[in-house]
N, C-alpha and C positions, 0 to 999 in steps of 0.2 A: 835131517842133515842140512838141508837147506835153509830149513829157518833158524838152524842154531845159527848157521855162517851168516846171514843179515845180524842176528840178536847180537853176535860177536862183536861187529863191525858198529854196530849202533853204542853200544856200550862202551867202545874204542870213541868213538868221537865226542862221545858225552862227557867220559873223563877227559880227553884230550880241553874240550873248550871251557871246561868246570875250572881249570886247575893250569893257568897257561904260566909261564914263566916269565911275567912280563918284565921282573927286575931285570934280565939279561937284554934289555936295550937299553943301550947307556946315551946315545946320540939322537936326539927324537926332533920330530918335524912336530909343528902344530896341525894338528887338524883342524880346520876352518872353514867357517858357514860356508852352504854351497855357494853363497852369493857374490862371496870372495873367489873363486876358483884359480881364476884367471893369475892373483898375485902368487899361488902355488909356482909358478916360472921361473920366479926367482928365490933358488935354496938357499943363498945365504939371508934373505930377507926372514923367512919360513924358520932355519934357525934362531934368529935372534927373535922373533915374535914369540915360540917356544919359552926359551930362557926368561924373556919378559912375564909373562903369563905364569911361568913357573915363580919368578924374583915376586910377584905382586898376589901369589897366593888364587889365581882366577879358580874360579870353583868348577868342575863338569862332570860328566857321567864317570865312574870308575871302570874299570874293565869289565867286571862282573857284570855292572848293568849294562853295559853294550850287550853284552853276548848271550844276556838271559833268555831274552823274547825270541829271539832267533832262532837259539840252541834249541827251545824247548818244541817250536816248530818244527823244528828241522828231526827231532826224536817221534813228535806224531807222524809225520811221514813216514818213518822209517817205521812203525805202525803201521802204519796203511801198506806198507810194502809186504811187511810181513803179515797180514789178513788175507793182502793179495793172493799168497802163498796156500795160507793155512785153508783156504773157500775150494782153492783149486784140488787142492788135496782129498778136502774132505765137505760135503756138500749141505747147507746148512737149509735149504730152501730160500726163500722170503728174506727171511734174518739176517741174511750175510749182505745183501743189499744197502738194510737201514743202519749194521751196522758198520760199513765202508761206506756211507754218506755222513753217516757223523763224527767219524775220525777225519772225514777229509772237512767237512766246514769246523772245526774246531781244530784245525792247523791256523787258521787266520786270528784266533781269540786272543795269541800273545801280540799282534799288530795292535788290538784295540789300545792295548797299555802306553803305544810306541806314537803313532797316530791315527788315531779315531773316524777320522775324516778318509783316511786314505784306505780304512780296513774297511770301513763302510762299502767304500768302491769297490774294493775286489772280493767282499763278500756278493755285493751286488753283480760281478760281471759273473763268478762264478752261481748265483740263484738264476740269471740268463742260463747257461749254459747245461744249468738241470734242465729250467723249463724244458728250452729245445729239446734235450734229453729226451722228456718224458712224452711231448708230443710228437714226436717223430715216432715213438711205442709200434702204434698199428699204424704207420704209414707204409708199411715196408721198405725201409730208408737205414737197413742196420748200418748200412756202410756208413753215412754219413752220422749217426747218432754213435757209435761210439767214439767219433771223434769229438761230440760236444763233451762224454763222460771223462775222455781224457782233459779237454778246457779246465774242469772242475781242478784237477788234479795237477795242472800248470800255473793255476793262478793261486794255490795254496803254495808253492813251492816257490813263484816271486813274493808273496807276502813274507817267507825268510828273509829275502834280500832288503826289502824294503824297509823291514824292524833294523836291519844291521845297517842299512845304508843310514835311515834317519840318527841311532843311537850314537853311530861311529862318529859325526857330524858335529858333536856334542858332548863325545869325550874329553876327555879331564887332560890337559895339555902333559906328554913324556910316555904316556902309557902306547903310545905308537912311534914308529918307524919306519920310515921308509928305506932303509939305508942297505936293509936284506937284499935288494932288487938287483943290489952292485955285485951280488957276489952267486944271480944266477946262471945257466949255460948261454942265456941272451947275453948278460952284460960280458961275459967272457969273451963271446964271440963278437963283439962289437967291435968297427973296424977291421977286423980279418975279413967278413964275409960282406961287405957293403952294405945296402939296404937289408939284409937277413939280419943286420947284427944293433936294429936299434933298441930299446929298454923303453919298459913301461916305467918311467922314475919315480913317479910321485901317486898316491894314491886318490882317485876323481870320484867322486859322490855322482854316480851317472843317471842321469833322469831317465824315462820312460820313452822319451821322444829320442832320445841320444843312441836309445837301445833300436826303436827302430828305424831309424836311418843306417844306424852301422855298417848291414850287409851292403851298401849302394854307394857307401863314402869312397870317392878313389884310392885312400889310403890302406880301407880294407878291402876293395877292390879288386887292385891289381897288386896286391901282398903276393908275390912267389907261391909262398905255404899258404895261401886260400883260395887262387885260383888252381891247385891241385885236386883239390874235393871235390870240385865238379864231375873231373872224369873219371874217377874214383866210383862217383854215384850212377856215371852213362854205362859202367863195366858191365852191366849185364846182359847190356847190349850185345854182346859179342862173346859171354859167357855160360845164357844158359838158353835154351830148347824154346822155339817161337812157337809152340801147338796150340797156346789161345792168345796167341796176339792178333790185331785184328786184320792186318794183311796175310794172316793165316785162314782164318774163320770168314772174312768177308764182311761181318759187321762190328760192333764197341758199344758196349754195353756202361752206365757209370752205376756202380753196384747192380741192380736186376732192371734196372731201368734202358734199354735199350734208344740209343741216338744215333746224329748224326756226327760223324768226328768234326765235320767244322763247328758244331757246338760244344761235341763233348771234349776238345784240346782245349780251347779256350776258357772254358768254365775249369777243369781241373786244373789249368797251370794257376788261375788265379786263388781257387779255393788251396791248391796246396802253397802257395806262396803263405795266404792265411795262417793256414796252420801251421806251416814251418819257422814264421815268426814269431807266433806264441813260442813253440816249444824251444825253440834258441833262448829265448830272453828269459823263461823261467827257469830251464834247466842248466845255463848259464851263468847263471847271474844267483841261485842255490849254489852251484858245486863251485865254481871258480869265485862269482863275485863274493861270498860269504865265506863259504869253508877252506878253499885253496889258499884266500887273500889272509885272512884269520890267523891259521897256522902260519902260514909262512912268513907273517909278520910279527911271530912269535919266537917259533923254532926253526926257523930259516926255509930258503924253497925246497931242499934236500929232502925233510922231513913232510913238509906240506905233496911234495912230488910221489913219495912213498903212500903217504893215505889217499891220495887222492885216485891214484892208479889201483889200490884195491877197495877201498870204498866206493867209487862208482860203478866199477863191473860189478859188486857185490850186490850193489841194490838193484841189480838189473835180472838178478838170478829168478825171480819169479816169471820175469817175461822168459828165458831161456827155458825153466818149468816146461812153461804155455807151451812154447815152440817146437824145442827138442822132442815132446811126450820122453822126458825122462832118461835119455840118451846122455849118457855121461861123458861122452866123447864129446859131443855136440858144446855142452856145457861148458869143458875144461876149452875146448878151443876157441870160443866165444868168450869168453872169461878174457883170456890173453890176449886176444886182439884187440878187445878194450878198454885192457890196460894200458896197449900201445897206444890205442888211440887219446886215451885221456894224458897221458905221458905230451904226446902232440898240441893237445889244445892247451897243457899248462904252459909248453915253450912259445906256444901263440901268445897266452896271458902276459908272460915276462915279457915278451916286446911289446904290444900292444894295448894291452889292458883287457874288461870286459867286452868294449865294442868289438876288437880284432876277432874274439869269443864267439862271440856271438853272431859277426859277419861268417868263420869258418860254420859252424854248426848248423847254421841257416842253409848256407850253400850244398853241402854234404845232405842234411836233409830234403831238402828240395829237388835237387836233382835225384837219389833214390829213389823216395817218392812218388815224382813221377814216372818213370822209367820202371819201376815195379809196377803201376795202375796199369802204365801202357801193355807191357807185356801179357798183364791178363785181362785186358780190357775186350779181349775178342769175345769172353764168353761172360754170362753173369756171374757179379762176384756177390756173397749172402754177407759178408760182414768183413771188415778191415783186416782180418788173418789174412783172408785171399789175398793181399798185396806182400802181408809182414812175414809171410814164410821164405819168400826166396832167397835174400842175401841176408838176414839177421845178423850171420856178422860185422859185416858193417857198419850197422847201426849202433847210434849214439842217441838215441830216445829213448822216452819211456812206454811204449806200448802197452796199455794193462789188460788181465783179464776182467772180462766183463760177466 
């Protein structure tokens, strides 16, 4: 049942980005080299550069080739989600290992097409991220080793962005618009609600460094709707049972490793900052900076709001598997809430863009996080479930089985 509902959803997006409607934008912005960004300020410039380019015949990538190398990542994944599924179900030995290592380094192979140079690297950070994987083996260290497993599987998921960010750059001037952006619940709400009601206008080719700075810029900072996530993720604080926290227990354990809290606060708040900005920027910058922005710059935000709010709780149904042990309650109420919540981060997108994205998602994981470790830090934890079972609904990550 469960794998049909991914296979479903995958198969939806496939057609969805195989076959866009791009005739239906009649008003197009040029898109231009990132190194131009800055003249994007001015749209009436932006249109007539457009119209120029279109009058003089400039030649660039067609829609198709934008969205090829992406799309096709973006279906391995959706692969790997569903192996996720099918391992957990059914237990293959050995096997299910090498082959959920080769669907996940063969998500990067449509980057090589796009650039070579930049696929190299995040091939290379994620062959780092096995290493560690595989030496941490017999260290007794599960806790921290399946968060390298998951590395593997965030940096396959920015190599999406990257093919689409480079291709989009390079597109063939009319096949884009920005002009959708006017007619989402941000732009509606602009001026009604002050600082709540500005618009992400123009679409920004956002670098690597832009991504992580985001969470610390004051713009996404002290954003209303991003400084709410925080206390959203401290909730448990005062929602669920203190029996292994460590002012319950007496000592804080970081996985089976037993310290001192003045080392072990400071070591997790940095290691989860770590990790919580990997998994913003890949899982980000896939669902919103590619897929959300894609569609919606196609068949308006409407349409792109709708898939995006059940395609992303959909690919998460293997982690809810894991978690619920099959509880269909569990599932269906986890489903919906991060529907809602992905509903939230696309209204963040329309004001802000990727960074806004990306600063929410960070902050929301970060504080869970840690405030999950804390709470069971009193006694030893054998592997990263100890933390991911308490509030899963909440969560807007991808936790995988291992």
């Amino acid at each position: 049942m469960f794998k049909k509902t991914i296979l479903l959803f995958t198969a939806i997006f496939c057609f969805t980005m195989l076959f866009p409607e791009t005739s239906s934008c009649a008003e197009t912005l040029s898109v231009i080299e990132e190194s131009t960004v800055p003249d994007l300020l001015d749209d009436s410039a932006g249109l007539n550069n457009a119209d120029d380019a279109t009058a003089s015949g400039e030649e660039g990538l067609s829609h198709f080739e934008v969205i090829f190398p992406p799309t096709i990542s973006s279906i391995l994944a959706g692969i790997f989600m569903l192996e996720d599924v099918f391992f957990y179900l059914i237990d293959w030995g050995n096997t299910e290992i090498w082959v959920k290592r080769g669907t996940l380094f063969s998500i990067h192979v449509p980057l090589y097409f796009v650039s070579p140079c930049k696929a190299l690297l995040i091939t290379g950070i994620s062959a780092g991220c096995f290493t560690v994987y595989e030496l941490l083996q017999d260290q007794d260290a599960d806790f921290f080793r399946d968060f390298f497993f998951t590395g593997i599987f965030q940096a396959a998921l920015y190599s999406t962005y990257l093919s689409y960010k480079e291709n989009r750059i390079k597109a063939r001037s009319g096949i884009y618009n920005d002009d959708w952006r006017q007619e989402t619940f941000a732009a509606m709400l602009a001026g009604d609600l002050g600082e709540l009601g500005d618009v992400y206008e123009v679409w920004e080719p956002y670098t690597l460094l832009d991504l992580i700075t985001s969470p610390f810029m004051p713009e996404n900072l002290f954003d209303p709707m991003v400084c709410l996530l925080p206390l959203a993720g401290i909730s448990p604080l005062f929602t669920r049972n203190h029996d292994s926290a460590p002012w319950t227990t007496g000592e804080m354990y970081i996985g089976t490793w037993k310290m001192s809290p003045f080392a072990a606060i400071p070591f997790m708040l940095a290691f989860f900052a770590l990790e919580s900005g990997i998994v913003s920027i890949s899982e980000e910058s896939h669902f919103r900076g590619f897929i959300y922005e894609e569609i919606g710059s196609n068949f308006g935000h409407i349409s792109a709001k709708i898939f995006d709010c059940v395609y992303f709780p959909a690919i998460h149904i293997s982690q809810e598997v894991f978690i619920s042990d099959y509880d269909a309650l569990t599932i269906t109420r986890n489903f919906l809430s991060r529907a809602l919540l992905t509903f939230y981060m696309d209204f963040l997108y329309d004001r802000g863009g990727l960074k806004r994205t990306v600063a929410a998602h960070f902050w929301i994981d970060y504080s869970l996080l840690f405030m999950q470790w804390l709470l069971v830090s009193g006694e030893p934890q054998d592997d990263v479930s100890s933390i991911m079972r308490i509030i899963p609904e909440l969560q807007i990550r991808i936790p995988l089985n291992y």
